[in-house]
N, C-alpha and C positions, 0 to 999 in steps of 0.2 A: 639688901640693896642690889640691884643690878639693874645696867644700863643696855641699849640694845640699838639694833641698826636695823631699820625697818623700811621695810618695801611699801611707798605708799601708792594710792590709784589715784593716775591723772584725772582733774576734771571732766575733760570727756567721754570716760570712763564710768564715770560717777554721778551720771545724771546731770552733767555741767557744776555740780556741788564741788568745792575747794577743802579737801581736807586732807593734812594738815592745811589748814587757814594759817598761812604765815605772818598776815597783816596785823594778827591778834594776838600769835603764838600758842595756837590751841590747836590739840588734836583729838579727834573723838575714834572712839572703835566698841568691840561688841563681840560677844559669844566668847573664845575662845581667847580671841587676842586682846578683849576686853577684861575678860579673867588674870591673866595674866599684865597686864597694866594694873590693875585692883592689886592683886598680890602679891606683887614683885618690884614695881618700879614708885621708891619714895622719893621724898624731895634731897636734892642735891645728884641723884641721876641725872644722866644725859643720853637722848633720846636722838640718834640720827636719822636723818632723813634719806631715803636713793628713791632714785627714777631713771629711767630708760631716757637717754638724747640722743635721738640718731643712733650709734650703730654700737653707744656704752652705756654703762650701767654707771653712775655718776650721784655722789654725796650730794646736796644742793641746800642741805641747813641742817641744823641741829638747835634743839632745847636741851638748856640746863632745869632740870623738872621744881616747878615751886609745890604745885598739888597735882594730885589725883582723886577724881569726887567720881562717884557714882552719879548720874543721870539724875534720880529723882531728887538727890541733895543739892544740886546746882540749879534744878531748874527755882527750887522753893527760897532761892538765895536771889532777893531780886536786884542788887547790884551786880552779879553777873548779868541778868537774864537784860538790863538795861544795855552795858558795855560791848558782850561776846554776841556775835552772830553766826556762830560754828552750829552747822546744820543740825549736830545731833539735840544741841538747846533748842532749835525752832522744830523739832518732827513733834506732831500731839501722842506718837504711841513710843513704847519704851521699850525695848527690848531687853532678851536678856544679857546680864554682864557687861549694861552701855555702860561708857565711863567716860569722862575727860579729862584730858591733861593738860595742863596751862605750863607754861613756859615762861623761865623768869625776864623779864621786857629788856636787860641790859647784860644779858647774861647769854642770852640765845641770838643765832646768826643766821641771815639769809648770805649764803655765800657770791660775793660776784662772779667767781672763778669757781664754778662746780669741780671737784673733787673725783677724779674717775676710781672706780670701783675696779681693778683686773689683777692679776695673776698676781704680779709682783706685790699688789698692797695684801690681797688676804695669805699670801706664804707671810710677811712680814705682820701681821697679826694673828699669824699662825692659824688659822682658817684652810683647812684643807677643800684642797677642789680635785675631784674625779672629773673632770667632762669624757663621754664617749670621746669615742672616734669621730664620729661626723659630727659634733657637736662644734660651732663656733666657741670663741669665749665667751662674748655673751650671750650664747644659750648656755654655756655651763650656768655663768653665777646665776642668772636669774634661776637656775632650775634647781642650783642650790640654797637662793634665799627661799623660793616656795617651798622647798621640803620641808625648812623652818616656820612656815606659816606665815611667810614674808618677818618673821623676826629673829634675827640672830642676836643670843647673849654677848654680850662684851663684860670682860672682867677689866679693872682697874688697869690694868699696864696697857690692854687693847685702847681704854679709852685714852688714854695720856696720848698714845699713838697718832691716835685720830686728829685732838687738840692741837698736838705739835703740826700739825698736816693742814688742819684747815682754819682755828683758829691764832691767829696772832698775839692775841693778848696773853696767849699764854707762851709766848718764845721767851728768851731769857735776856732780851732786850727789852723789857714791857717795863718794868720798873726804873728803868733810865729813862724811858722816851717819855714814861708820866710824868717823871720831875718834872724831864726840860718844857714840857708841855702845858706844865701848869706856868710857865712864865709866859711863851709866846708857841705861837703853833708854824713852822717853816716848812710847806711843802715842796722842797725841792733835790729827795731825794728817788730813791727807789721805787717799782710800784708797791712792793708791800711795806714800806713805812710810809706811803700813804694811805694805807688802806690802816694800818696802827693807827696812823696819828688822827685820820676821820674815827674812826672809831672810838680813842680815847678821847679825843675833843669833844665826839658828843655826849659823853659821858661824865665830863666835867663841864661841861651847859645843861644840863638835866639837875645836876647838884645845883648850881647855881644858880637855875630857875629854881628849884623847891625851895632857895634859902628866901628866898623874895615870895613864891606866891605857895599857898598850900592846896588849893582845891580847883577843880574844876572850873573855868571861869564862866562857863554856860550850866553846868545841871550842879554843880558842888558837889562831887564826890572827891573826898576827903582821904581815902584811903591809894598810900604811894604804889601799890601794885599795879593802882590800875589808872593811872596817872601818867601823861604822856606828855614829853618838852618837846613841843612842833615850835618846828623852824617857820615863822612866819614869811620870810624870805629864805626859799628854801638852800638847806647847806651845800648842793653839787650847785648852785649859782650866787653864794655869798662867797665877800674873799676873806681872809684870814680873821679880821679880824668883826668881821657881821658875823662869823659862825659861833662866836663866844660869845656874842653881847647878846646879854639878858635882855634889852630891848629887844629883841627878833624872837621873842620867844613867847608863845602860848602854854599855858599848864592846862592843856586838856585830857578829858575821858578817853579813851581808843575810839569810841562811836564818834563824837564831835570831830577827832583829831582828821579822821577818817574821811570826815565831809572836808575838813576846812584844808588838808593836805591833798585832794583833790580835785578842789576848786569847786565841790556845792554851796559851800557858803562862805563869807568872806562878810568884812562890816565898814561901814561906811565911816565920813571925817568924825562923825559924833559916838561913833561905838555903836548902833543902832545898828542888828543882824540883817543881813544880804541873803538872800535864799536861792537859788538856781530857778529858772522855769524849770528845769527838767523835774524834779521832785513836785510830784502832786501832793493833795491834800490828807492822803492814807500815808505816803510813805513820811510825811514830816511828822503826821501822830507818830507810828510805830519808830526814827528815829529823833524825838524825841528835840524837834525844833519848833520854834512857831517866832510871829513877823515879831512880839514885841520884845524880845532878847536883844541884852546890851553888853557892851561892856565897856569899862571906862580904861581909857589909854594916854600914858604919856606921850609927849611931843614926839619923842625919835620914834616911837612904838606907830604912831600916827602915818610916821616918813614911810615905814617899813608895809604896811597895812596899805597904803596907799600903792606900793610896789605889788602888791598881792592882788587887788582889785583890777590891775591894768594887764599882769601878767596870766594871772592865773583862772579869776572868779572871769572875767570876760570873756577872753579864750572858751571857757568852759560853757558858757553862756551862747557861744553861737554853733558847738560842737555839731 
């Protein structure tokens, strides 16, 4: 097992293509670094992310690893091939040692507060850095993540490090703020026990929606990995207590959740699906909508939906 801290290419970079796709928590690679994802990184790894902002070298998520599939195995599996839209599943030719890596959905963090990568963090991950002389700092690290092949190993105590650094959930206040959490959620403390407490909130509304609905409420997929609790009213404009209530809540796919969390589609007072003009007739085949989709909603569910259509589906609608 071993986890790693990797240099990824901005979309710009990349043919406009997003990989790692954080929206899905997948990342695809190939050849050499391919290889090594095949070989090296099982489930329960943790995969960091860096990118260049301006004038540092900066952490900005990380996956906790569920799988690692080879290319031809994923594509043959067609509940991914409906769900994930990670570039390497849409290319028709296969390279060698493609692979993907999926990321566990409650487990893995796009960070709001990117993480900088310099001197003082890889001495204290024990990460040796040469830079020349004329070298900035961030010409050293970058010049020492590509020596690695943009992937630096991290052994168990580097990872804990890391965690302690950018994830929350793993400070040694996490098991009290879950208690008190599960009674009532009080944002009015610090900014990082609001960023705990969104974080385990949403995390005990995802439980709560799975106890009430189990599948997809537009395609019915059934299986919890890939299963998503979208805030019908979304959580950074719900107050305390919209953000728990299972009324405000969809159990959808990633692909659905994807449209519906940014306003392509949304459903009307009868449950009867709402579609964007923006989506023509190709893209609603390939993701996987069409006009006679319904779905039935209680009253407050109704209240909340109706919030979604004025704020969100409309808005979107005149973009």
């Amino acid at each position: 097992m071993t986890s790693y801290l990797i240099q990824y290419i901005d979309p710009k970079d990349n043919e406009g293509e997003e990989d790692p796709l954080f929206s899905e928590y997948t990342y695809g690679d190939k050849e050499n670094r391919g290889n090594t994802l095949k070989t090296e990184v099982l489930k329960g790894d943790f995969l960091f992310f860096n990118r260049s902002i301006e004038d540092k070298v900066c952490i900005t998520a990380f996956y906790e690893v569920v799988e690692v599939l080879e290319i031809q195995k994923a594509k043959m599996d067609n509940l991914i091939m409906r769900n994930y839209r990670n570039p390497h599943l849409l290319r028709s030719n296969i390279q060698e040692n493609e692979v993907i890596v999926f990321g566990h959905p409650d487990k893995s963090m796009i960070l709001d507060t990117p993480l900088e990568v310099n001197m003082a963090l890889l001495e204290e991950l024990s990460i040796k850095l040469e830079p020349s002389p004329n070298q900035t700092e961030k010409a050293a690290i970058s010049s020492r993540l590509k020596n690695y092949g943009r992937f630096i190993p991290l052994d168990d105590s580097q990872v804990n490090i890391l965690l302690g650094k950018v994830n929350p959930l793993h400070t040694t206040s996490f098991l009290k703020l879950q208690k008190d959490l599960e009674i009532s959620i009080v944002l009015d403390k610090t900014e990082k026990d609001l960023v705990v407490k969104a974080r385990i909130g949403q995390s005990i509304f995802k439980r709560t929606l799975l106890a009430v609905e189990k599948k997809c409420r537009l395609c019915g997929v059934s299986d919890e990995r890939f299963l998503v609790a979208s805030h019908i009213k979304p959580w950074s404009q719900s107050n305390n207590q919209e953000r728990l209530d299972v009324d405000n809540g969809l159990l959808l796919c990633p692909n659905h959740d994807a449209l519906f969390d940014k306003g392509h589609i949304s459903f009307d007072e009868d449950g009867l699906i709402l579609i964007s003009d923006s989506l023509d007739k190709h893209s609603k085949i390939f993701l996987n909508i069409n006009e006679t989709m319904n779905i039935r909603m209680k009253e407050r569910q109704k209240q909340y939906m109706r919030w979604h259509r004025e704020n969100i589906f409309h808005i979107k609608q005149y973009e």
